[in-house]
N, C-alpha and C positions, 0 to 999 in steps of 0.2 A: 802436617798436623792439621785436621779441621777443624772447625770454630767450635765442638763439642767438646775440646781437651780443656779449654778453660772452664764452663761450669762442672767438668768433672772432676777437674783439680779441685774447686771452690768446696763441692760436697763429698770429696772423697773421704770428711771423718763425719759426715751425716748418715743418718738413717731414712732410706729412700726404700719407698715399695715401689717396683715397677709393675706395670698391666697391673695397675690395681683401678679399675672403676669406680670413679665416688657415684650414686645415683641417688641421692637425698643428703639433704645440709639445713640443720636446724638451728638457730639463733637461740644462747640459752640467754641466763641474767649475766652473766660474765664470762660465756664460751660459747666456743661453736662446737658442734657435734654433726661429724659427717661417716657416713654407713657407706659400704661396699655393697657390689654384688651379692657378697655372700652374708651381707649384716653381721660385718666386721665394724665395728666403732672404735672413732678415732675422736679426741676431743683436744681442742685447740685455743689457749688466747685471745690469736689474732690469726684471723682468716688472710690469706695473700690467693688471690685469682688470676693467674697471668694468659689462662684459655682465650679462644675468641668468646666473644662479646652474644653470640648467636650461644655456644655451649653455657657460658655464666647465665643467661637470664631465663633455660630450661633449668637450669639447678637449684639460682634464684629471681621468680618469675615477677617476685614485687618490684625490682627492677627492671622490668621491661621495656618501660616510657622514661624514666630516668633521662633529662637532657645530656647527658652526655655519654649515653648507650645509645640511644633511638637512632641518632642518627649514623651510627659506624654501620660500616658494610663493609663485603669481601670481593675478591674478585677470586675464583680457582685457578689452580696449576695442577697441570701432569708433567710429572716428573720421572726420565727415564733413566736409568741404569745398565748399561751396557758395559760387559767383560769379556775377553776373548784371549787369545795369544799374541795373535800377530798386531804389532804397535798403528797407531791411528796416523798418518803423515797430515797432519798440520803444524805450521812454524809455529803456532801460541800456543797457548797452557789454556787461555779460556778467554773468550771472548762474545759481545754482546752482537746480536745477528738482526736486531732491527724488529720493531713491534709488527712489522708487514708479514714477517718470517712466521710461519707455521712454527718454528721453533727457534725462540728470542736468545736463548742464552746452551753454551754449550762450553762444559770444562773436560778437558783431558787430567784425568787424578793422577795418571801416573808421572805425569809433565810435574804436577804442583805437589807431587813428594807424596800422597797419602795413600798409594795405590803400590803395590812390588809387579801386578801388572797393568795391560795398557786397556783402561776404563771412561766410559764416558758420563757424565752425566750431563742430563739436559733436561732445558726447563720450558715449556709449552708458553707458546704467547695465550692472551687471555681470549681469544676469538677459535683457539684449534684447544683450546683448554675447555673450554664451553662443549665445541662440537665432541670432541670423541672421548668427554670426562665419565660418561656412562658406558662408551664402548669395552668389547672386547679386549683383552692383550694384543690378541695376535694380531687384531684389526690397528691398534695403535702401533705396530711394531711392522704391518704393512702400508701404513703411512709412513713411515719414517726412510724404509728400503727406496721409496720412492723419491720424498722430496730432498734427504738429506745430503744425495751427490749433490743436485742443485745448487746447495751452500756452499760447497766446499768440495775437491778431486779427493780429500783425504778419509774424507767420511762414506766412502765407500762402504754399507754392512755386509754385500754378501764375500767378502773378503774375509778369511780367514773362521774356525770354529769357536763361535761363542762360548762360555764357558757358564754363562750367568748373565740374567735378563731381569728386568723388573718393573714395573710400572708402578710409581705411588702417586695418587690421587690428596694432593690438600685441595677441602672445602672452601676451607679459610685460609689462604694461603699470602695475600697482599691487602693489606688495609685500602680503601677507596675514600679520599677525599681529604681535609688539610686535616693538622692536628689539632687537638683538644686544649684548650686552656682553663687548668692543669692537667698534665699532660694523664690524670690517673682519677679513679673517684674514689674518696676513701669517705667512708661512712662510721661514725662513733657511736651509735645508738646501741646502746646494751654493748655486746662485745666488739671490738673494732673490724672493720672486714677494709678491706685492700685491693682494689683492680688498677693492674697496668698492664702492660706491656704494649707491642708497636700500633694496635687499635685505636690507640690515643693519644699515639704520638706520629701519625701521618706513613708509618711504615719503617723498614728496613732494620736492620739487626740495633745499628748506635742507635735510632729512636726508642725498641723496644729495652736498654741500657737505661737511657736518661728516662723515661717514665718510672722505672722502676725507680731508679734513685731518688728521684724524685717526690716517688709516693712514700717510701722510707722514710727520707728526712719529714717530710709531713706525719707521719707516726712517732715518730723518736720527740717532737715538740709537743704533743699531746701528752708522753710521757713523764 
């Protein structure tokens, strides 16, 4: 099970548009009003933002300077996805390869249950995340034939026929720098609006958790 079964349990009796693009967001007297691509309107309460901090202050730009936006930054990752037949021989499930490594972190999915075959994913240190973040595929997947025996006899790729290859690019992929105190900025003025997530709370999944919480209970008292 990946860490996506829990918020989809949470909104499995919600109503969620997927690949819906917000690209304007207007503040009324007691709501917010935010348009799609295709000026679709949606109107809401309470605004909750949990994008990076770079996406919120294109959508809303009067927070730009905001102390406690200015200063959050990201750091990218390339992230790769490897699927084949024949099983990957290393003795772990997943394990951390060191910020020196061209490639810091590498899980076998089908070790850790969420795969029926033998898959990798792996996560780009923030220095080979830089260099080949605008590259090619094939150029990023001919780095990896090379360095990845390096790491490891098991991570051999030209071993066996892929089945399924992928490269994803986050922008904003690791928050850079401590966290925010409070860990979230919530704003009352006219309708209430809400940003959290791990931008403001120093990183990692449980940060991007307690912001949220956090920013919640700070709503619910205004209530």
């Amino acid at each position: 099970m990946g860490m996506s079964a829990i918020p989809k349990e949470l909104a499995k009796n919600l109503r969620v548009n997927f690949e819906t693009k917000v690209v304007r967001i207007e503040r009324q007297a007691k709501a917010w009003s935010l348009w799609d691509e295709n000026e679709n309107r949606l109107d809401c309460r309470l605004l909750v933002m949990t994008c990076p901090t770079p996406q919120i202050t294109t959508l809303l730009p009067e927070f730009k300077d905001h102390p406690q936006i200015k200063n959050v930054s990201y750091r990218p990752c390339l992230a790769v996805l490897i699927c084949r037949e024949l099983p990957f021989e290393m003795e772990w499930t997943a394990k951390w390869m060191g910020r020196e490594s061209s490639v810091e972190w590498i899980c076998d999915n089908q070790k850790k249950g969420i795969s029926p075959l033998p898959a990798l994913t792996m996560h780009f240190s923030k220095n080979a995340s830089e260099k080949y973040f605008d590259s090619p595929d094939e150029e990023v997947f001919r780095m990896l034939e090379v360095s990845l025996p390096n790491l490891h006899r098991g991570l051999n790729l030209h071993r066996g026929d892929f089945l399924y290859r992928a490269v994803h690019r986050w922008r904003y992929s690791q928050p850079i720098g401590a966290a925010i105190h409070p860990p979230y900025l919530y704003d009352q003025t006219l309708a209430p609006l809400l940003m959290v997530g791990d931008g403001f709370s120093g990183g990692r999944v449980e940060g991007a958790i307690q912001s949220t919480l956090s920013g919640l209970n700070k709503w619910q008292e205004t209530q």
